[in-house]
KOLSELO-965001 format. One line per 4 residues: their letters; for each residue x, y, z of C-alpha. Coordinates in steps of 0.05 Angstrom, whole numbers, plus 5000, padded with zeros to 4 digits. Layout:
<vokes>
A) X,Y,Z | ... .
</vokes>
This chain:
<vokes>
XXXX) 4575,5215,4837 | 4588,5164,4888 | 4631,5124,4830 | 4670,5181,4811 .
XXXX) 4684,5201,4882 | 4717,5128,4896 | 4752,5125,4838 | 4785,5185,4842 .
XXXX) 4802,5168,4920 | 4844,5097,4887 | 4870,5137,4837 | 4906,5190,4880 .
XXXX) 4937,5129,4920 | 4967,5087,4851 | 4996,5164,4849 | 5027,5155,4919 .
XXXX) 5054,5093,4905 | 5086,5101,4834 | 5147,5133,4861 | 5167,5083,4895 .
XXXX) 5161,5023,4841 | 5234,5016,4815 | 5261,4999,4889 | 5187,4963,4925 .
XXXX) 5203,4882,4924 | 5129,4861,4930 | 5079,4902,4884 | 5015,4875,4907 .
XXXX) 4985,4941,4938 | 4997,4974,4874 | 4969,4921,4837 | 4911,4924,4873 .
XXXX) 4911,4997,4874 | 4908,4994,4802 | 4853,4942,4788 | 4806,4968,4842 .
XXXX) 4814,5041,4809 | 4801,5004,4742 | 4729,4967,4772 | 4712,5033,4797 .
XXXX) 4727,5070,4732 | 4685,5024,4690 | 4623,5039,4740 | 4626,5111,4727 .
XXXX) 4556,5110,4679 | 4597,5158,4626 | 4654,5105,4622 | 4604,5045,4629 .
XXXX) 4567,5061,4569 | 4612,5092,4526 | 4652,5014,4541 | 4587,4969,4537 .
XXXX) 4560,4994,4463 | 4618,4969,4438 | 4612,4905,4466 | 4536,4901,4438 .
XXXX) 4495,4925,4507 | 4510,4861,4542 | 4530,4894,4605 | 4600,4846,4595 .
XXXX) 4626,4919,4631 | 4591,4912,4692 | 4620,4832,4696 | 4690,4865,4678 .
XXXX) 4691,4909,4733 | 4663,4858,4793 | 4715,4815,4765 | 4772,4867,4771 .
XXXX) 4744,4878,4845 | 4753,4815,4870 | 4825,4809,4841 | 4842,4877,4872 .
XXXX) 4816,4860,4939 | 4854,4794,4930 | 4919,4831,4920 | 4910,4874,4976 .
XXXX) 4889,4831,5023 | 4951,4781,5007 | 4995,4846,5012 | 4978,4873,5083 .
XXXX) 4971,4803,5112 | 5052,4778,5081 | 5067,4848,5114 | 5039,4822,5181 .
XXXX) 5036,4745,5188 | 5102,4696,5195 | 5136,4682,5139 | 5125,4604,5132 .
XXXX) 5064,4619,5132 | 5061,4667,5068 | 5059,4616,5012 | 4994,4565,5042 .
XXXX) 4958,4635,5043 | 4970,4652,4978 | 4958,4589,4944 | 4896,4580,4983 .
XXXX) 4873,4653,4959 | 4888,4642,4896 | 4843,4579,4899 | 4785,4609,4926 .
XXXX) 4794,4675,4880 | 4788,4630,4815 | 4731,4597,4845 | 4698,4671,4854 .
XXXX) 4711,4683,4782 | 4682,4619,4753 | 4619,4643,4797 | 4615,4715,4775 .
XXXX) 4620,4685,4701 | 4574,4620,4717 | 4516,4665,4756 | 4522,4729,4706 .
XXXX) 4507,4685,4643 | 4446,4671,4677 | 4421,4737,4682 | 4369,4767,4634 .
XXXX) 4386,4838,4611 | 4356,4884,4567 | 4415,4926,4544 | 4467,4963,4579 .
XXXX) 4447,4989,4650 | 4481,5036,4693 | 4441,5016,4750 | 4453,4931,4738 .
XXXX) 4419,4903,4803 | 4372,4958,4815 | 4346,4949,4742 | 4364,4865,4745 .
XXXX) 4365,4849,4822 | 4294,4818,4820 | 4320,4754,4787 | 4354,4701,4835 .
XXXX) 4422,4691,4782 | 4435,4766,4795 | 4420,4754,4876 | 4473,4700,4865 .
XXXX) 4516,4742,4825 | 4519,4795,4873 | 4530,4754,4936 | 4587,4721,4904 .
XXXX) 4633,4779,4897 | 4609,4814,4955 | 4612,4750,5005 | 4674,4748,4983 .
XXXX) 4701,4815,4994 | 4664,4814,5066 | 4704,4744,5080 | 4768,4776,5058 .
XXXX) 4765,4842,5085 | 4753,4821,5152 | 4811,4774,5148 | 4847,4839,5129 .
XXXX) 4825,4883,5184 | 4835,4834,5240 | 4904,4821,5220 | 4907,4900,5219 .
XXXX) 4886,4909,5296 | 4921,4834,5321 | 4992,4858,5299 | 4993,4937,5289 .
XXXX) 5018,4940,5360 | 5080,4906,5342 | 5093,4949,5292 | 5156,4993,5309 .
XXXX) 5149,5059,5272 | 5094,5098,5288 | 5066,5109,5219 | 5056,5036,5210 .
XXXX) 5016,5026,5269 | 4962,5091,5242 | 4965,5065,5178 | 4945,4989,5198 .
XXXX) 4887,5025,5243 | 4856,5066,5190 | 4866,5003,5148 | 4838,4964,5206 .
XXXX) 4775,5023,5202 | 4768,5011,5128 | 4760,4936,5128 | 4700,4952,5187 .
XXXX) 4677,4993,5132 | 4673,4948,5082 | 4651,4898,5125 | 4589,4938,5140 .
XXXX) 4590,4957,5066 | 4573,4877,5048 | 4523,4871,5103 | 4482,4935,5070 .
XXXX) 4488,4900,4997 | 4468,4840,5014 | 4404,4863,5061 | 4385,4914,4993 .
XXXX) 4388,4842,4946 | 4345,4812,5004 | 4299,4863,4993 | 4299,4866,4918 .
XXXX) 4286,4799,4916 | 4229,4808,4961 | 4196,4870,4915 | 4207,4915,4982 .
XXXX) 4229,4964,4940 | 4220,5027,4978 | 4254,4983,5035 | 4316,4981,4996 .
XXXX) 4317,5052,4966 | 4316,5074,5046 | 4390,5034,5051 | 4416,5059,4993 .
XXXX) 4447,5133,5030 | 4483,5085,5082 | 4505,5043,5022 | 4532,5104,4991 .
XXXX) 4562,5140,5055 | 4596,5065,5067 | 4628,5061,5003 | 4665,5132,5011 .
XXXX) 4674,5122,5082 | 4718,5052,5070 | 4747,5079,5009 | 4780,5136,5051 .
XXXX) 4805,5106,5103 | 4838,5048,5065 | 4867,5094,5022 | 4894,5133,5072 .
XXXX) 4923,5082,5107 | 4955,5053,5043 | 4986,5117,5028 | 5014,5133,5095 .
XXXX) 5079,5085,5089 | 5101,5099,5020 | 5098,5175,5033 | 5122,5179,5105 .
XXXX) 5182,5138,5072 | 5203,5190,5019 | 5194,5242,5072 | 5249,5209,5110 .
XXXX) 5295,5188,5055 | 5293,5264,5043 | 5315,5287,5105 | 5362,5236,5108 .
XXXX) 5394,5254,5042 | 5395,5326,5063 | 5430,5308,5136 | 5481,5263,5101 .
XXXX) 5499,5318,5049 | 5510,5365,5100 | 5550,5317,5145 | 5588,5299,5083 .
XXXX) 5608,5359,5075 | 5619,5376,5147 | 5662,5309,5160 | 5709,5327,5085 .
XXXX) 5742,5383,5117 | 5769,5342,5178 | 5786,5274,5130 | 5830,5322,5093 .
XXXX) 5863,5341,5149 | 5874,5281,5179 | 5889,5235,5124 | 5930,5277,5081 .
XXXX) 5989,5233,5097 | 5960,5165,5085 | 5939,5175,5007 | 5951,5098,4999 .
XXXX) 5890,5081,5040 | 5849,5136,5035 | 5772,5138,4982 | 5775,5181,4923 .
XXXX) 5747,5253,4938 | 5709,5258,4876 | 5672,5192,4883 | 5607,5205,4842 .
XXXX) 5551,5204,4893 | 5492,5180,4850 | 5442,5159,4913 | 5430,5153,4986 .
XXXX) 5467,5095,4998 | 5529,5122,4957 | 5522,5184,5007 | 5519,5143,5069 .
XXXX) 5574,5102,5044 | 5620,5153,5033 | 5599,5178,5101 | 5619,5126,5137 .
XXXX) 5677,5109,5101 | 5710,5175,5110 | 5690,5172,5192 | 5729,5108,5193 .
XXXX) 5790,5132,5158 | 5792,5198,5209 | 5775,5156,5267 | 5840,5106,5236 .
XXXX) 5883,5160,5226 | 5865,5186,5299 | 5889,5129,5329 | 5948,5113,5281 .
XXXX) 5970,5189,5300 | 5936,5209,5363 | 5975,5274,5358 | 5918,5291,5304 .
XXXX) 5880,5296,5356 | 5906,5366,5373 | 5883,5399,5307 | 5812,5388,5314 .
XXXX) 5777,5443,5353 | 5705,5438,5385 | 5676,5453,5309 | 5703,5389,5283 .
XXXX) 5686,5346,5348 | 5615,5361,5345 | 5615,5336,5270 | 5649,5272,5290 .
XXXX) 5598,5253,5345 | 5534,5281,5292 | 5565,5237,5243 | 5578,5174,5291 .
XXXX) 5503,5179,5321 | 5475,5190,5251 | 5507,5132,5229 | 5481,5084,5288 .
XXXX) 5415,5104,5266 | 5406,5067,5200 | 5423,5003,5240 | 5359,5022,5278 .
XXXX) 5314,5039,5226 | 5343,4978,5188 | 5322,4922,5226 | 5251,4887,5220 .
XXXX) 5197,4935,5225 | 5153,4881,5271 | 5178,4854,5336 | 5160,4789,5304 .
XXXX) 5178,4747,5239 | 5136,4777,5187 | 5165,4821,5129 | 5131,4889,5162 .
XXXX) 5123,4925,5095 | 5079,4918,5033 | 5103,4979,4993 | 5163,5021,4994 .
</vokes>
């Protein structure tokens, strides 16, 4: 249940972020959206064994989906700290991430070939966790994830106070949360191998409802916090579109009347206006051709009652505003997004 629970949790967020794929410049929280929802997939018992029989009951499942982990933690973790960190510093990280995630790999591989199995098992280091290769195996990925994850989450609390817009600052906290999580999520599953390995068996089974409260507890609050950007961004690029159409159509009324005269110079009325940016270009295009016109023929002036006035200014402050929202999203030199 646990399983199904976290995978649905990843799934619903590759859903948030999908939208946005055609215009995001740096995919790696979807990538590692996708490949942790895939780990956790393959660890639902219906999926696991329905997957291992055809692969002869060699549990190769179970090594597919620790493997997937890792790589999905990698992804994310590269993703919120090129969001946060300077710039010149983005490319060491990654190549020294990508380092010690092959290294992680070649361990899961190295230590699982060492572990004696006797067909596929839904329950892999509670039936297998007595034998030192599947210790190993297990501390592998999860050391690693700890390590990582708490790189994460202290990037998350150092810099989400420079973050300018509010809903990056909550979502670096709950991501901040999540990584404390998971943090605490290691230190349970490697204290249950500790145990296993030491035949305390009733020992472990009494950490197993923290283990399990962990896992949904982390997986919710990283989630969360991944999905907060991506849809608080569609949310405004809707209300934007909305106030531009409306302005556009406000502002036409006093271009034609101002501008009649100076055809020549003027944009063509029936532009097609396929996006956003066509919208806001057309926007301010037209305000500078009345605002031209008004002080080419200041006489103009006089036909524009209180009506038109107030569209002027609403158009001129809405149009100072994607200068705003268009510089860096952190006071400092880091990109300030990971998914759009």
């Amino acid at each position: 249940m646990i399983q199904i629970v976290a995978a649905v949790l990843i799934w619903l967020l590759v859903i948030c972020l999908l939208p946005g794929i055609r215009v995001r410049r740096d995919h790696s929280v979807l990538t590692a959206a996708i490949t942790i929802s895939v780990a956790l997939t393959l660890n639902i018992d219906q999926v696991y064994v329905g997957l291992d029989s055809l692969l002869g009951g060699r549990n190769f499942v179970d090594l597919a989906a620790n493997v997937s982990m890792v790589i999905g933690i990698y992804f994310l973790s590269r993703a919120i700290i090129r969001a946060a960190t300077p710039d010149e510093t983005v490319e060491i990280r990654d190549r020294a991430g990508l380092i010690l995630l092959a290294v992680v790999i070649m361990g899961l591989a190295g230590s699982f070939s060492a572990i004696v199995t006797q067909g596929s098992s839904t329950r892999f280091m509670v039936d297998f966790g007595d034998q030192w290769s599947a210790a190993f195996y297990s501390s592998i990925q999860f050391l690693y994830i700890g390590y990582v994850v708490s790189v994460t989450g202290v990037t998350c609390f150092r810099f989400r106070g420079d973050m300018l817009r509010p809903y990056f600052r909550a979502s670096f906290t709950l991501i901040g949360v999540g990584c404390a999580l998971a943090v605490l999520l290691v230190v349970l599953v490697l204290v249950m191998d500790v145990l296993h390995l030491q035949g305390r068996l009733d020992a472990m089974r009494s950490v197993s409802p923290f283990y399990d409260a962990a896992v949904v507890a982390a997986m919710t609050f990283l989630c969360i916090g991944l999905a907060i950007p991506p849809v608080a961004r569609r949310v405004l690029r809707h209300r934007e579109s909305v106030t531009e159409d409306e302005l556009v159509s406000g502002l036409t009324k006093i271009w034609e009347k101002t501008t009649k005269k100076r055809q020549d110079v003027r944009l063509v009325r029936d532009t097609e206006l396929n996006s956003q940016q066509d919208r806001a270009q057309r926007l301010h295009r037209m305000l500078v051709e009345v605002q031209d016109a008004l002080l080419v023929e200041p006489g103009l002036g006089g036909s524009l009652d209180i009506h038109d006035l107030n569209v002027l200014n609403s158009a001129e402050n809405y149009l100072a505003g994607p200068f705003v929202r268009k510089v860096p999203v952190r006071r400092r030199r880091g990109s300030g997004r990971y998914d759009g």
